[in-house]
C-alpha positions, 0 to 999 in steps of 0.5 A, a space after each residue: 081152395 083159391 091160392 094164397 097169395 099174401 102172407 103177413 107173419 107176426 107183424 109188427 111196426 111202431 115208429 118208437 117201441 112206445 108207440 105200435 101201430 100194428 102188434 104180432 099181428 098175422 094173416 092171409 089174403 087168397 086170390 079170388 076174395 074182397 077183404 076188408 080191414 075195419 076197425 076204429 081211427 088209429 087202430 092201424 089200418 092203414 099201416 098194415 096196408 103199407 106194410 102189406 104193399 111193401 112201403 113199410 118195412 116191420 120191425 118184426 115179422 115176414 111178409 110174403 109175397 107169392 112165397 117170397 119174402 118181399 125184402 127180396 123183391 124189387 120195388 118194380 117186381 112188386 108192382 108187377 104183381 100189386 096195386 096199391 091205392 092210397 088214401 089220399 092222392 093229389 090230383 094232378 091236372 091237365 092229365 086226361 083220364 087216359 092219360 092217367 090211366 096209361 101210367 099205370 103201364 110204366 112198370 111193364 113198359 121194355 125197351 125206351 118205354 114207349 106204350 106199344 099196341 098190346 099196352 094200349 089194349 090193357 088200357 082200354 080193357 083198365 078203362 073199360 073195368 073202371 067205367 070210365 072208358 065213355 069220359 077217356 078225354 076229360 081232364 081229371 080235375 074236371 071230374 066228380 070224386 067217384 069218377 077220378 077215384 074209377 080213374 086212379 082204380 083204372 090206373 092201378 088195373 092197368 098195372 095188370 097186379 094180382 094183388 090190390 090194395 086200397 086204403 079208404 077208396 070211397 072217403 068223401 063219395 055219396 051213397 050211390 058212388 060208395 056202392 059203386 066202387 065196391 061193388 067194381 072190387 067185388 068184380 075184380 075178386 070174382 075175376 080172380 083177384 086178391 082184394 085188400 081194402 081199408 074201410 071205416 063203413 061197417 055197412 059196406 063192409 059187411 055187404 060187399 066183402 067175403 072176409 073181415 079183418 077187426 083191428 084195434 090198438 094194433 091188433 088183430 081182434 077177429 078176422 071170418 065172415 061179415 056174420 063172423 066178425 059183425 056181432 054185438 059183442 066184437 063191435 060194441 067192444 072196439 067201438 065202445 058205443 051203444 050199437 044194434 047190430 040188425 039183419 039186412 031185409 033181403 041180402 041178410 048181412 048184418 047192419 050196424 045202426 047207431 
């Protein structure tokens, strides 16, 4: 059984006690696995991954980072051991990929902070998993949207984290770039990575993830496998639409059409 990293226990966060974006919610994250959190506009998605990364603090409940509570781990000692991607980024410019990339080395830089030779080796290797080594010396602002978010990826890699976390990678990219992205954080889970991602795309979702997490108003509504949680029932439920849920031809995960 693959080591459980990341625990969230009876969690739960609202801005006002009339407004909860997350409730008593709990659930774990092993190393090795691609989860995906789903579930419809303002079910609290997004929340639970700050929370999870340790950007929210809950009103209720523990999060458990490696069997310490994150309360007691240093801003820098967490990003040690997570990479967390926001939804959205503002693109600098004038920063080449490389560039780009080699700040994800900061938390791990000693000394005057100067990136050393075994640094420049973990950027390349970043560089090289994200699939953007042959364009290292382009601006960022020069890219196409797959590219820079293969870019931000490749910063978070080179923060070496066991633990990533990303909120809505492949919002705004075409099918192909889609596919792509998630098919490199499957990758990385097969590498021995502990994945966490937020996604609105059912379909991705269902071919590309080990674990589903369902959320709705804040609560967890099914969390298993993509045949698991992806059925009539669950997500005609949530999304209070008239949805057929059918089996992919050849992969035999299920597909949500509309």
């Amino acid at each position: 059984m693959n080591r459980i990293i990341l625990k969230l226990e009876n969690i739960s966060f609202g801005y006002s006690p009339e407004s909860q974006q997350v409730e008593n919610f709990s659930t774990n994250l092993s190393c090795g696995e691609l989860v995906g959190i789903i579930g419809p506009n303002g079910a609290g998605k997004s929340t639970l991954l700050k929370i999870a990364a340790g950007i929210i603090t809950p009103n209720a409940g523990t999060v458990i980072l490696d069997d310490t509570n994150i309360k007691n781990i240093t801003r820098k000692d967490i990003a040690l051991q997570m990479g967390y991607l926001p939804q959205h980024v503002n693109i600098v410019p004038g920063y080449t990929v490389e560039q780009v990339v080699s700040m994800g080395r900061f938390s791990r830089l000693s000394g005057f902070g100067f990136i050393g030779c075994s640094d420049q080796i973990i950027i390349e290797l970043s560089m090289n998993e994200a699939g953007i080594i042959d364009f290292r010396n382009r601006n960022i602002e020069n890219l196409s949207g797959g590219e820079q978010q293969r870019a931000l990826l490749g910063s978070v890699l080179a923060q070496e984290p066991e633990i990533l976390l990303l909120d809505e990678p492949t919002t705004g990219l075409d099918l192909h770039h889609q596919s792509s992205f998630f098919s490199l954080l499957a990758s990385q889970a097969r590498s021995g990575k502990a994945v966490l991602v937020v996604t609105h795309d059912l379909n991705l979702a269902a071919k590309f993830c080990d674990k589903l997490i369902l959320m709705d108003k804040g609560k967890l509504i099914t969390a298993g496998t993509p045949t698991e949680v992806i059925t009539q029932n669950y997500i005609s439920k949530v999304y209070h639409e008239d949805i057929i849920i059918t089996t992919h031809p050849t992969s035999n995960c299920p597909v949500v059409l509309i």
